[in-house]
ZASEPA-923017 format. One record per residue: residue in one letter; x, y, z of N, C-alpha, C, CB in turn. Coordinates in Angstrom, 2 decimals. Glycine has a CB too. Example, Ala and Ser with C-alpha at 12.3 -4.5 7.8 and 13.67 -1.06 7.14 Angstrom:
# residues 2
type_n_u_n_v_n_w_ca_u_ca_v_ca_w_c_u_c_v_c_w_cb_u_cb_v_cb_w
A_13.19_-5.69_7.80_12.30_-4.50_7.80_13.20_-3.30_7.80_11.31_-4.47_9.05
S_12.85_-2.25_7.08_13.67_-1.06_7.14_12.90_0.03_7.87_14.08_-0.60_5.72
This chain:
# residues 217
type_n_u_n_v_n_w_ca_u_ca_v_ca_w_c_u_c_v_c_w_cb_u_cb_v_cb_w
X_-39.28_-145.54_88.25_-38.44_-144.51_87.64_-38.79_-143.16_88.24_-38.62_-144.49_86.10
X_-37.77_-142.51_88.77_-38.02_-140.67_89.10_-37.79_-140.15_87.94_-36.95_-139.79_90.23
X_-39.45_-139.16_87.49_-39.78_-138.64_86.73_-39.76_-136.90_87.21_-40.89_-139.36_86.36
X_-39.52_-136.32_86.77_-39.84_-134.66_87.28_-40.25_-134.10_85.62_-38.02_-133.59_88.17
X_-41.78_-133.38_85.59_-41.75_-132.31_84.47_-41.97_-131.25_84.85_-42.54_-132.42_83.46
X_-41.46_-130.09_84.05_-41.18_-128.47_84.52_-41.70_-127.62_83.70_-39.74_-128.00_84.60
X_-42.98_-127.42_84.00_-43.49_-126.29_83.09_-43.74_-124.96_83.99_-44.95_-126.78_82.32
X_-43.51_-123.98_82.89_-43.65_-122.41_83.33_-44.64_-122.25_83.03_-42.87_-121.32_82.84
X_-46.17_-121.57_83.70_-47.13_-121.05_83.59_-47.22_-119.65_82.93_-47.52_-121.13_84.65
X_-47.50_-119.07_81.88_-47.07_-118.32_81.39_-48.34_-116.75_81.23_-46.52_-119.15_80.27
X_-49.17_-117.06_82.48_-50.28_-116.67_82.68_-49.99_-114.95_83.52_-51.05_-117.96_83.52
X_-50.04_-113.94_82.33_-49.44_-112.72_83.41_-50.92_-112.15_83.58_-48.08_-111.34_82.67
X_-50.77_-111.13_84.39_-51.23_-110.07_84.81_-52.30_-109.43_83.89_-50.18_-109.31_85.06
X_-51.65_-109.13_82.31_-52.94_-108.54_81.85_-53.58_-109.81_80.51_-52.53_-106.69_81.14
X_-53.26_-110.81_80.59_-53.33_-111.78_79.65_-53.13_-113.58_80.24_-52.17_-111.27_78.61
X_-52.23_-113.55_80.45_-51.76_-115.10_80.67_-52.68_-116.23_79.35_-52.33_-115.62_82.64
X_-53.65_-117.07_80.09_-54.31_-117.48_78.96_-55.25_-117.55_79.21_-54.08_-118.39_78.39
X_-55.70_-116.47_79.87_-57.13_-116.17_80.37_-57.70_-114.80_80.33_-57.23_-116.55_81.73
X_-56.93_-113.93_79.82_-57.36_-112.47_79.92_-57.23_-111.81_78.67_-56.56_-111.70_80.94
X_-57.14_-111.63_78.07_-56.86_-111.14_76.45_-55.83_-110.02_76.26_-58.27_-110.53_75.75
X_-55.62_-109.76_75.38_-54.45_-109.00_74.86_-52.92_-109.68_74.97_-54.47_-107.68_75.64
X_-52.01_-108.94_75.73_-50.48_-109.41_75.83_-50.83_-110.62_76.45_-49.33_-108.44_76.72
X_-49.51_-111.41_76.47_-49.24_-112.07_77.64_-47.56_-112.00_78.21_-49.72_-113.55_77.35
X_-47.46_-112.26_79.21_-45.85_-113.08_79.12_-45.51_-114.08_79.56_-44.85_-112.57_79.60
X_-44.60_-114.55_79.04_-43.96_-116.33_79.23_-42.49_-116.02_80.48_-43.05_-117.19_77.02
X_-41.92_-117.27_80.79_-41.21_-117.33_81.21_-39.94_-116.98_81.15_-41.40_-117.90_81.29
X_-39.87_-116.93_79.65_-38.42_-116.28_78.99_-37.84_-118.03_78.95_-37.23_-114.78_80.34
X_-38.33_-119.00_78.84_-37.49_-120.37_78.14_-38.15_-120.24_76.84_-37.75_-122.14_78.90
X_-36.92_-120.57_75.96_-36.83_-120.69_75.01_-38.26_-121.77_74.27_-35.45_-121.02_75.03
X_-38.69_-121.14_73.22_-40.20_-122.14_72.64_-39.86_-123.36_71.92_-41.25_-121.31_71.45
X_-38.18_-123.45_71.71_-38.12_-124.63_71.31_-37.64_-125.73_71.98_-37.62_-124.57_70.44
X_-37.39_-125.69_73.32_-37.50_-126.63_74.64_-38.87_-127.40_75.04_-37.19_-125.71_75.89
X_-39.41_-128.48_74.29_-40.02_-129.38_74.42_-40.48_-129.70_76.03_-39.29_-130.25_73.75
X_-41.70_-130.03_76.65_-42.06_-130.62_77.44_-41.59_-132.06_78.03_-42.99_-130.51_77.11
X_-41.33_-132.42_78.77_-40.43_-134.04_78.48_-40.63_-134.60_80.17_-38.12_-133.82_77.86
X_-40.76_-135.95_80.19_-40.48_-136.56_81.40_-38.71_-136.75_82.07_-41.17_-137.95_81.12
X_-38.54_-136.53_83.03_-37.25_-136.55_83.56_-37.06_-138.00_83.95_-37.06_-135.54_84.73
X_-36.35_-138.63_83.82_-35.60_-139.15_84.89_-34.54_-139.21_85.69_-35.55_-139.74_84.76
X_-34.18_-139.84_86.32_-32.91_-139.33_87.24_-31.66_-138.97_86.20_-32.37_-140.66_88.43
X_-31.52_-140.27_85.79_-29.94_-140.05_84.73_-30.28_-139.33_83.87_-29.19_-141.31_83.89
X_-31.49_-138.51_83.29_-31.42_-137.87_82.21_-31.21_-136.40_82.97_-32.71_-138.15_81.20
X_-30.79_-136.03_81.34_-30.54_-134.35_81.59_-31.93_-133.31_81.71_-29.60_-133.74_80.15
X_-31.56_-132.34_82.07_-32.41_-131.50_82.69_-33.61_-131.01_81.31_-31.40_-130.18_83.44
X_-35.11_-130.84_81.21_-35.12_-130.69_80.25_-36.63_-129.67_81.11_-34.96_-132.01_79.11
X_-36.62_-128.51_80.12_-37.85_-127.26_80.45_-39.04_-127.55_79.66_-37.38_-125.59_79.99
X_-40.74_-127.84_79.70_-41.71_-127.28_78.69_-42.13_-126.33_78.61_-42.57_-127.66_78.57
X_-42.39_-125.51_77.73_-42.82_-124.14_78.14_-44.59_-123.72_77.61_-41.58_-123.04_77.34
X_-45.25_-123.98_78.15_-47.17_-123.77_77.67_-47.12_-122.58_76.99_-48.54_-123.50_79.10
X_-48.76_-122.40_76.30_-49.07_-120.86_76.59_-48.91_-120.27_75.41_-48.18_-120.13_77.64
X_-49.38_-119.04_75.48_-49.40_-118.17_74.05_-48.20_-117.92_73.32_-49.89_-116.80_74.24
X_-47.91_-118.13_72.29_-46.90_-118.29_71.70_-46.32_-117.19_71.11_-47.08_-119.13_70.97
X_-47.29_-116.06_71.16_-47.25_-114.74_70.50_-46.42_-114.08_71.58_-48.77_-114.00_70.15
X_-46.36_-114.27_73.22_-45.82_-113.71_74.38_-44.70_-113.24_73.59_-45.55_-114.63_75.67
X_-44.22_-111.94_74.67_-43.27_-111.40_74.90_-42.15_-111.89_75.78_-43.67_-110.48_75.18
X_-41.00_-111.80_75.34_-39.95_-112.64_75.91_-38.76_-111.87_76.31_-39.54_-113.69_74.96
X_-38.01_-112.14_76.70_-37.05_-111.19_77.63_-35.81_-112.47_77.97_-38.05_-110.43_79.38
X_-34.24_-112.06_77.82_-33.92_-112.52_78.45_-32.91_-111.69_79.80_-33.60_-113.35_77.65
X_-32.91_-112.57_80.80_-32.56_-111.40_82.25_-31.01_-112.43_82.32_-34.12_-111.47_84.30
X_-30.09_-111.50_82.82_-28.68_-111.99_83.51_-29.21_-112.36_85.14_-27.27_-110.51_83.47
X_-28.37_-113.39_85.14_-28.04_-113.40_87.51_-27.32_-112.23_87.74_-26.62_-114.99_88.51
X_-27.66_-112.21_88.67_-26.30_-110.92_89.07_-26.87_-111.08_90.84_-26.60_-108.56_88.05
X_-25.59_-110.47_91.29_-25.39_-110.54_93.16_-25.52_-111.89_93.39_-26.66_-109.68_94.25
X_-26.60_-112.22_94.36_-26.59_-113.90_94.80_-27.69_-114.40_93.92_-26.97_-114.31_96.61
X_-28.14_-114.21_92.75_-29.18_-114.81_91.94_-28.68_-115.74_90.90_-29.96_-113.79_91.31
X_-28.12_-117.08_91.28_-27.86_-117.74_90.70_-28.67_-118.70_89.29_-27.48_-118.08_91.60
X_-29.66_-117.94_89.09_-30.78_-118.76_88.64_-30.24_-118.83_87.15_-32.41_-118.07_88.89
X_-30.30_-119.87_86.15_-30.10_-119.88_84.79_-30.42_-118.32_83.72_-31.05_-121.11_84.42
X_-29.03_-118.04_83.17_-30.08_-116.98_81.96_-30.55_-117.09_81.41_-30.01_-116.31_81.21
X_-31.65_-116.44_80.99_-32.41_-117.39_80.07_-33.55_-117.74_80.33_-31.89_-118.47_79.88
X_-33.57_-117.86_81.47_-34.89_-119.08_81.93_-36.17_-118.30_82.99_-33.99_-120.67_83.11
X_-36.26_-117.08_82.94_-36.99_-116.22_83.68_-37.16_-114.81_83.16_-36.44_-116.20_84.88
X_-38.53_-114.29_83.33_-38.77_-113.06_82.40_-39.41_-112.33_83.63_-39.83_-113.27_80.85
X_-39.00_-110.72_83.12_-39.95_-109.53_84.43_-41.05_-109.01_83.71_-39.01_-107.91_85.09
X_-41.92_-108.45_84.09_-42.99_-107.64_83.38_-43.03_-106.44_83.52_-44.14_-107.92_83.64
X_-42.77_-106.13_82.45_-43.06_-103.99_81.53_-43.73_-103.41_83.04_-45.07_-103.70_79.44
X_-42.86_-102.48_83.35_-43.55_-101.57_84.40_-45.00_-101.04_84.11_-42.68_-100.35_84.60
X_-45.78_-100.76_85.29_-46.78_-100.57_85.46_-47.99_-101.54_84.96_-46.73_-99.51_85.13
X_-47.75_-102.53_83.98_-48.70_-103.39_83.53_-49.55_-104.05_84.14_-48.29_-104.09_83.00
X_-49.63_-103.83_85.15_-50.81_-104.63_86.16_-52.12_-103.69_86.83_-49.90_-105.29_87.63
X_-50.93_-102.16_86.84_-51.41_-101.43_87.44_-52.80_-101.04_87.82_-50.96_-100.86_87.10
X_-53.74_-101.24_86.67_-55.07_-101.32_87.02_-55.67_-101.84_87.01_-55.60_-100.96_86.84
X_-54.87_-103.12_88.19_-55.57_-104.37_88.24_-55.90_-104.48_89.42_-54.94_-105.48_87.83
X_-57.17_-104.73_90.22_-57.57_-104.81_91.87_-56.83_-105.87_92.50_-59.19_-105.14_92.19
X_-56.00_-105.94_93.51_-55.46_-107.18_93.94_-56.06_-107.25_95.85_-53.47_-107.09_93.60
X_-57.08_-106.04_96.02_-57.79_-105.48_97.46_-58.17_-107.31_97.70_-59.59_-103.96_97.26
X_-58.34_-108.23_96.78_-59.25_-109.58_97.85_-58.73_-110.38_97.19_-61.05_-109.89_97.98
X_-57.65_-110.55_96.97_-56.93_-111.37_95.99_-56.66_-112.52_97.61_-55.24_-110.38_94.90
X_-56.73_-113.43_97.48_-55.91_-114.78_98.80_-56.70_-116.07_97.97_-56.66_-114.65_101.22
X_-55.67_-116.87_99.08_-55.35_-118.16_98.50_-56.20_-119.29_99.61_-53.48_-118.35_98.42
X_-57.31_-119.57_99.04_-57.93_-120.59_100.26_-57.46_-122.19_99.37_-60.20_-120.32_100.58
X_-56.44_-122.71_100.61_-55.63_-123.85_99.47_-56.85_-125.17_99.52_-53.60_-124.57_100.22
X_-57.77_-125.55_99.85_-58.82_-126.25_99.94_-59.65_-126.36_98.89_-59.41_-125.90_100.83
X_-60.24_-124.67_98.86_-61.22_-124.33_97.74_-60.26_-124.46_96.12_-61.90_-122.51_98.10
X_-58.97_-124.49_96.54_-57.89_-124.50_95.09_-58.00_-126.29_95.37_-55.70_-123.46_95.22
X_-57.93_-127.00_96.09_-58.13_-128.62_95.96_-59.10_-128.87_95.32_-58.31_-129.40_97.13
X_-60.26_-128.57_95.78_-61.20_-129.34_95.04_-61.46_-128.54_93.95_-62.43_-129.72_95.76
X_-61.24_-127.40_93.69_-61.30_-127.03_91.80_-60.54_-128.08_91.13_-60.43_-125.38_91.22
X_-59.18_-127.91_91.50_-58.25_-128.79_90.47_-58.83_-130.30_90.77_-56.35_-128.65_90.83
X_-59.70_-130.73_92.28_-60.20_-132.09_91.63_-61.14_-132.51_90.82_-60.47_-132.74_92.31
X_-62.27_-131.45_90.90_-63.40_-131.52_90.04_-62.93_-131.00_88.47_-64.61_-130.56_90.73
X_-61.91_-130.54_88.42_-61.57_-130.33_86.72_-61.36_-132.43_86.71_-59.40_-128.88_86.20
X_-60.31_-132.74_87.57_-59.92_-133.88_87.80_-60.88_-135.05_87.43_-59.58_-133.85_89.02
X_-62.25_-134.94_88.39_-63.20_-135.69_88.00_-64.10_-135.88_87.07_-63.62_-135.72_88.57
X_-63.73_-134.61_86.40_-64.32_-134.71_85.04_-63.65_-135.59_83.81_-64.39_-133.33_84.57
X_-62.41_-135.59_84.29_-61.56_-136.54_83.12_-61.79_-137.63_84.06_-59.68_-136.18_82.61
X_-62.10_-137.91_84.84_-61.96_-139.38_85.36_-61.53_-139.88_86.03_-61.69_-140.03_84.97
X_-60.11_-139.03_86.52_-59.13_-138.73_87.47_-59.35_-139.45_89.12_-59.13_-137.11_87.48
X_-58.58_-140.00_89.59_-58.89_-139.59_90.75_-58.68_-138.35_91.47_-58.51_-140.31_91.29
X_-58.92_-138.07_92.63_-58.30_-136.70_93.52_-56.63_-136.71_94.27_-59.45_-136.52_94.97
X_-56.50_-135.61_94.16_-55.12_-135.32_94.80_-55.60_-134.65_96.10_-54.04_-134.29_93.84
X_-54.44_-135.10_96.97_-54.55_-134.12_98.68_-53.85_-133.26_98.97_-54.29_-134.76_99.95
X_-53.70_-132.30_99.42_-52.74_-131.66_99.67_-51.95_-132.31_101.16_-53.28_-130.21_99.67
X_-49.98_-131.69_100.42_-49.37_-132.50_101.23_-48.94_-131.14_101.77_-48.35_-133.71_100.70
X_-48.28_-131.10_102.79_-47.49_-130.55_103.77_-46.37_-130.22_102.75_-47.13_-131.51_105.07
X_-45.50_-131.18_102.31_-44.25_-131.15_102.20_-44.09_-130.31_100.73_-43.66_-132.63_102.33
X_-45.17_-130.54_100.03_-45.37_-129.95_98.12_-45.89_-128.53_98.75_-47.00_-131.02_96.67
X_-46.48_-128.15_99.71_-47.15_-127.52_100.05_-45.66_-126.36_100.33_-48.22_-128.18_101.09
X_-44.72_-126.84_101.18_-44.04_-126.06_101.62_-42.89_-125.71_100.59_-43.71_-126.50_102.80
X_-43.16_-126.42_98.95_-42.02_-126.30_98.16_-42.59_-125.52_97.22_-41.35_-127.54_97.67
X_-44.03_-125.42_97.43_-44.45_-124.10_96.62_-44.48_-122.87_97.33_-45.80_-124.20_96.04
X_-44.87_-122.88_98.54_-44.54_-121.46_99.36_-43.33_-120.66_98.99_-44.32_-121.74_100.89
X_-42.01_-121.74_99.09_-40.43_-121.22_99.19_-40.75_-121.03_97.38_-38.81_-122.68_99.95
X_-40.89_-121.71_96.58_-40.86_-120.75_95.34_-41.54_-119.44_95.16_-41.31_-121.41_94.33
X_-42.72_-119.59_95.54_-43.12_-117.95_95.39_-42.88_-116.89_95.84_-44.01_-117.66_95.53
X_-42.24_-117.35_97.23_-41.88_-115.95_97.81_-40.20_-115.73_97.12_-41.96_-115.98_99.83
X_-39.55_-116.51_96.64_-38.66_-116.46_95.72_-38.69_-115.62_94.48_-38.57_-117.54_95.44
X_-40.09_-115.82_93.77_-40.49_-115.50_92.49_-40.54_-113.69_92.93_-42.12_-116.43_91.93
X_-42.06_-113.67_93.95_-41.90_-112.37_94.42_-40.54_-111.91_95.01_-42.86_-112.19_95.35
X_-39.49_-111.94_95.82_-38.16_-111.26_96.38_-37.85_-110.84_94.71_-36.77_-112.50_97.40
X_-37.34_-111.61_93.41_-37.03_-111.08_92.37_-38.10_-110.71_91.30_-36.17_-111.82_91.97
X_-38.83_-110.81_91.15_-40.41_-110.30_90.85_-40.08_-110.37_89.26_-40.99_-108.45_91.57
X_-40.18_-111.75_89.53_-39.92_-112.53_87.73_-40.92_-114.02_87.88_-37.60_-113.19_87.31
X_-41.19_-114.28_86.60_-41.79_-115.91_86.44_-40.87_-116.82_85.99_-42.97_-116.10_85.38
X_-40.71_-118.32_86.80_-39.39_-118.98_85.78_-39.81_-120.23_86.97_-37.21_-118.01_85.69
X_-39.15_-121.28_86.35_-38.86_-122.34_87.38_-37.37_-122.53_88.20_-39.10_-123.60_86.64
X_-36.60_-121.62_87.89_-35.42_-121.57_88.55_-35.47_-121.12_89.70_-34.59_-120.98_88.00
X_-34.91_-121.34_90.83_-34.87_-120.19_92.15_-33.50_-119.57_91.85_-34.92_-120.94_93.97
X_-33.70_-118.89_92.59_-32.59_-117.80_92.93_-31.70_-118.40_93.12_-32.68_-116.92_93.98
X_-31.38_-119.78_93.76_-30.15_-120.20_94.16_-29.96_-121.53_93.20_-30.11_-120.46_95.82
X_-30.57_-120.95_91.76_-30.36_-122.11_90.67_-31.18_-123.44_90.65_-28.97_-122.57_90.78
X_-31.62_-123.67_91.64_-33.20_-124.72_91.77_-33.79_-125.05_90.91_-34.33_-124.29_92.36
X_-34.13_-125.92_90.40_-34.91_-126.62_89.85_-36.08_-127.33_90.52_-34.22_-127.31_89.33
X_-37.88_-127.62_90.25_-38.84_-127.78_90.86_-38.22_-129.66_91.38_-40.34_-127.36_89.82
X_-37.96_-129.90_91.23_-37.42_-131.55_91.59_-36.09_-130.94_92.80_-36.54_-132.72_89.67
X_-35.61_-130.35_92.56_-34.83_-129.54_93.76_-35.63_-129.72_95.01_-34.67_-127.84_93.48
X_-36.26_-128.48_94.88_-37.59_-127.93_95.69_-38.03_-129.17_96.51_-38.95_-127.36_94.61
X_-38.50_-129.91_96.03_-39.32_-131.33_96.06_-38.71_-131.58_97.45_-38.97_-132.67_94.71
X_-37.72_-132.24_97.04_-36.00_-133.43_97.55_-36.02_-132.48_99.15_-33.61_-132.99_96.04
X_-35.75_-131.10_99.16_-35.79_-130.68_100.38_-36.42_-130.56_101.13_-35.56_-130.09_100.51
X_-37.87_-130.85_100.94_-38.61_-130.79_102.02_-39.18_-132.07_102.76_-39.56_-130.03_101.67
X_-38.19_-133.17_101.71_-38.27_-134.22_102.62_-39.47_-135.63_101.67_-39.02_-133.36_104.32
X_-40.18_-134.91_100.43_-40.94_-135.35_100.42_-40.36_-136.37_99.21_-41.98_-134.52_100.46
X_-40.22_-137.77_99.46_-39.71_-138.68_98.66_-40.34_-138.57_97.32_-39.84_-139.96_99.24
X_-40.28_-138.12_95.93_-41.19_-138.33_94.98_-40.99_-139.24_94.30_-41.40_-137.47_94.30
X_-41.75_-139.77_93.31_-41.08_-140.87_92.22_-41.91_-140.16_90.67_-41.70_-143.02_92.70
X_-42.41_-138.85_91.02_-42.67_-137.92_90.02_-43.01_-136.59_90.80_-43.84_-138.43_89.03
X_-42.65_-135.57_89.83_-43.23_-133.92_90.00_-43.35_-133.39_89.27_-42.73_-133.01_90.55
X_-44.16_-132.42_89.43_-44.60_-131.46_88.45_-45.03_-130.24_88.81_-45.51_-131.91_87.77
X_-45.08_-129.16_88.85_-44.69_-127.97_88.75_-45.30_-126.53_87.56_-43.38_-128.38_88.58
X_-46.29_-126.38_87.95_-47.05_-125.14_87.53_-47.20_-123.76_88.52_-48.46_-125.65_87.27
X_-46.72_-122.61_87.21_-46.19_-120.77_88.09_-47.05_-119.96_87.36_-44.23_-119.96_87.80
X_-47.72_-119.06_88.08_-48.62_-118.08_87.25_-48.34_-117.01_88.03_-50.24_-118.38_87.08
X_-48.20_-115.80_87.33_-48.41_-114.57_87.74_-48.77_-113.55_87.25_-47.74_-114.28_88.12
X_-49.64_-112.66_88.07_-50.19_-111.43_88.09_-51.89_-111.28_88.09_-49.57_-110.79_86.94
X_-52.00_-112.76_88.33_-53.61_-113.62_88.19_-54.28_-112.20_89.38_-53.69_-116.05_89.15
X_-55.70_-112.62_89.58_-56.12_-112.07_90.94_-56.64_-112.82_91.72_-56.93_-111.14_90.94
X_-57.63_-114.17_91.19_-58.11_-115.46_92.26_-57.38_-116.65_91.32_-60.22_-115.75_92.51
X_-57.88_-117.84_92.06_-57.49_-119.00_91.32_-58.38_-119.35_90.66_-57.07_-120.00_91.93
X_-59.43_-118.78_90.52_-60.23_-119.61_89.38_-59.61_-118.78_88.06_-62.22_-119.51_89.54
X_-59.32_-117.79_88.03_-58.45_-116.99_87.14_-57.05_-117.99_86.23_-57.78_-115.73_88.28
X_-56.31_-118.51_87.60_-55.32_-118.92_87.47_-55.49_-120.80_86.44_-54.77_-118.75_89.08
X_-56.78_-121.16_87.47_-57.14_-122.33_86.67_-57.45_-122.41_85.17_-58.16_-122.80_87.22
X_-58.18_-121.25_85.16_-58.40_-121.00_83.59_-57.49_-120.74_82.20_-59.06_-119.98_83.61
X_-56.71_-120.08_83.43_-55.10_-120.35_82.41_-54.10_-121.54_82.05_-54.07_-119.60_83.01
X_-54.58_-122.02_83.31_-53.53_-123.19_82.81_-54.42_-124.67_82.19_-52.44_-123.68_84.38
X_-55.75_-124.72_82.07_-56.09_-125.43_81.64_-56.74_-125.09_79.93_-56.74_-125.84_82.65
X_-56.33_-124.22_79.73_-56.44_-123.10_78.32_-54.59_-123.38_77.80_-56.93_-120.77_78.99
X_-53.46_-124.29_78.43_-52.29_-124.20_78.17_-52.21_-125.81_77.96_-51.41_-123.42_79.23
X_-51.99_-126.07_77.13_-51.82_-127.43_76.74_-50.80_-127.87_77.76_-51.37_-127.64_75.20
X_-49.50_-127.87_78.03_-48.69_-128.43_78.90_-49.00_-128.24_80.23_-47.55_-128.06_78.68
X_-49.71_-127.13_81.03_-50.02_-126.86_82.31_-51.57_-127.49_82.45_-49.85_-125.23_82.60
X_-51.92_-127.89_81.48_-53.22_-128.99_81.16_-52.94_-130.31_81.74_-53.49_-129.27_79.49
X_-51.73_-130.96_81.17_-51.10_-132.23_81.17_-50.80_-131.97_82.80_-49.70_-132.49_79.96
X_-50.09_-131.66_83.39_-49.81_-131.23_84.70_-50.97_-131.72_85.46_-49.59_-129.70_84.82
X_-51.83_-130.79_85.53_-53.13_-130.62_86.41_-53.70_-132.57_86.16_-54.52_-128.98_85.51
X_-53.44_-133.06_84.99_-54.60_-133.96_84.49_-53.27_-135.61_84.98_-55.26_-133.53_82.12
X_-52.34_-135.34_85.31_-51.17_-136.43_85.42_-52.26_-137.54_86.54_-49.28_-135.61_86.32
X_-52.67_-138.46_85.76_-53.55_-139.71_85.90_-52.85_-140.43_87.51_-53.30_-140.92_84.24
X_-51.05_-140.18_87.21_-50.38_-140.56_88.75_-50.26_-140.11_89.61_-49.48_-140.79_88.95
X_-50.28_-138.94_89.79_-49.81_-138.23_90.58_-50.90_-138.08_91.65_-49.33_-137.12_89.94
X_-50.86_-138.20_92.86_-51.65_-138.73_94.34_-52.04_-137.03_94.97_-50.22_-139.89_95.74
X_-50.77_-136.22_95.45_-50.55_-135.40_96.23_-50.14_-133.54_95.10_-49.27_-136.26_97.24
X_-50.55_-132.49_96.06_-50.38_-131.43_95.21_-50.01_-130.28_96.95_-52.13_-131.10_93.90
X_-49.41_-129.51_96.24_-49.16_-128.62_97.06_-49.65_-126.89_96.09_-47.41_-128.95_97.53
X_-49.83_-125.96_96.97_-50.20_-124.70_96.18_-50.09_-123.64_97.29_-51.77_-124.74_95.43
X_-49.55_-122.12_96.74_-49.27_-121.47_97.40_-49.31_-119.70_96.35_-48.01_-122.22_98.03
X_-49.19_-118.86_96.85_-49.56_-117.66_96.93_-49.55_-116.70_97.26_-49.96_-117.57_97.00
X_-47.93_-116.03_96.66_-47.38_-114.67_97.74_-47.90_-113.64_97.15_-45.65_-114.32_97.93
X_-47.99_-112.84_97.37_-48.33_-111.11_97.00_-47.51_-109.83_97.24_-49.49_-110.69_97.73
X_-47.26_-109.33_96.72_-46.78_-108.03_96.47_-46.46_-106.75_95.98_-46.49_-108.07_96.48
X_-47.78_-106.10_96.79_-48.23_-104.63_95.78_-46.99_-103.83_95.30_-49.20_-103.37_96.73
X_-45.46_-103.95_95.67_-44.64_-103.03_95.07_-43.98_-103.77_94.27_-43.85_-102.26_95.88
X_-44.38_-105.34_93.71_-43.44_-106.04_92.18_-44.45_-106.09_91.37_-42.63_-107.76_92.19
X_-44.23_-105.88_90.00_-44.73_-105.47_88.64_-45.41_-106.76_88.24_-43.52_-104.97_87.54
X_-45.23_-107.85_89.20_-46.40_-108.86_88.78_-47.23_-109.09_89.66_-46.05_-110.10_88.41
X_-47.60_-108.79_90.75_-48.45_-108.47_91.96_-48.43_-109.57_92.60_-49.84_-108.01_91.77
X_-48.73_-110.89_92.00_-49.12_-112.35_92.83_-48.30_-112.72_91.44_-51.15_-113.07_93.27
X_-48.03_-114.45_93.26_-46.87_-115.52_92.25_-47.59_-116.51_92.75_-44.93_-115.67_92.51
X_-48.03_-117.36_91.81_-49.29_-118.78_92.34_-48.26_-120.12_91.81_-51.43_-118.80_91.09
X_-47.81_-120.66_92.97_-47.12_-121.88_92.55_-48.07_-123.35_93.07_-45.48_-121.80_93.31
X_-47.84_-124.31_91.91_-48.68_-125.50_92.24_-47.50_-126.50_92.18_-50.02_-125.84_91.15
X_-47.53_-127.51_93.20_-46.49_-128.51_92.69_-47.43_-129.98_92.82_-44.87_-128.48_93.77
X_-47.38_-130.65_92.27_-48.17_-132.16_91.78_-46.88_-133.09_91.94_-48.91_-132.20_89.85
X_-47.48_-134.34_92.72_-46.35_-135.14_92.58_-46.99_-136.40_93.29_-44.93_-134.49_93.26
X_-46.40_-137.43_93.41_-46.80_-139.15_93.69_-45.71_-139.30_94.11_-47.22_-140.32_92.50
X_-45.53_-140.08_95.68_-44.30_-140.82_96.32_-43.82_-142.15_95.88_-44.55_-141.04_97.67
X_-42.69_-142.35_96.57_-42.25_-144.20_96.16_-42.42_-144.92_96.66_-41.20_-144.78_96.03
């Protein structure tokens, strides 16, 4: 069975679920359940994370086809005095964190693939061009979208977004502090992971950290 689950990391800049005070979410709705996909079923969002977040909903407009609804920006200046001078992404040292969380449950390890690899790149620099958190792209995408184009056959995916983090151990801490971006990281099937990490000192969330998890057929 092709399975796809879609969770929004809801891990910002001065909070997520690792930093205290605010946070913000994705802007999906909190009563959209976490759920396994399959092909014939309909599209379905989970949304992790502090429940207290601030929520927003944004229109498409020009060529931003992305769902309303389903993506939130962050309050100007809110990051602002946050260091992002050594902020990078060593995708290796992000492997074996997420395997050793891995081997602690029992897990086996995931590898990084090329192809998950290149479907989280194209989301983040997506996320950063509109400098919002969401699982939609710009051109209406969905993370099982993403997947399909780069070739990489799945027979599951999964899909974790954080922003405004500064390293990934930051980022890990958030999403394993998020019950649904927990489940993600810990998916007992899933073989292969991709992860990626754009930056940009002039959008109001500074860094967009996309992970995609997934097992072939």
């Amino acid at each position: 069975m092709y399975r796809v689950i879609l969770i929004a990391a809801v891990a910002s800049g001065l909070a997520g679920c690792s930093l205290g005070s605010a946070s913000l979410s994705s802007g999906i709705p909190d009563s959209v359940s976490t759920s396994a996909i399959s092909k014939k079923s309909s599209n379905s969002v989970g949304l992790g994370g502090d429940p207290s977040a601030r929520r927003g909903t944004q229109l498409a407009k020009l060529d931003d086809k992305a769902p309303a609804g389903t993506f939130e920006r962050a309050p100007n200046g809110i990051l602002s005095d946050r260091d992002y001078s050594r902020t990078q992404l060593d995708a290796e040292m992000a492997r074996d964190l997420v395997n050793s969380y891995r081997k602690e449950k029992g897990l086996k390890p995931l590898r990084l693939s090329p192809e998950l690899t290149e479907a989280a790149k194209l989301h983040s620099r997506d996320l950063s061009k509109w400098d919002r958190i969401s699982h939609y792209g710009s051109d209406g995408s969905n993370p099982w979208d993403r997947v399909k184009r780069t070739g990489y056959k799945a027979r599951l995916a999964a899909e974790n977004v954080g922003t405004g983090q500064i390293d990934f151990n930051e980022v890990m801490r958030g999403w394993k502090d998020s019950p649904g971006h927990n489940k993600n990281l810990l998916m007992a099937d899933a073989d292969h992971m991709g992860i990626a990490l754009v930056q940009d000192p002039k959008t109001e969330f500074k860094s967009f950290w996309t992970l995609v998890i997934g097992a072939p057929m």
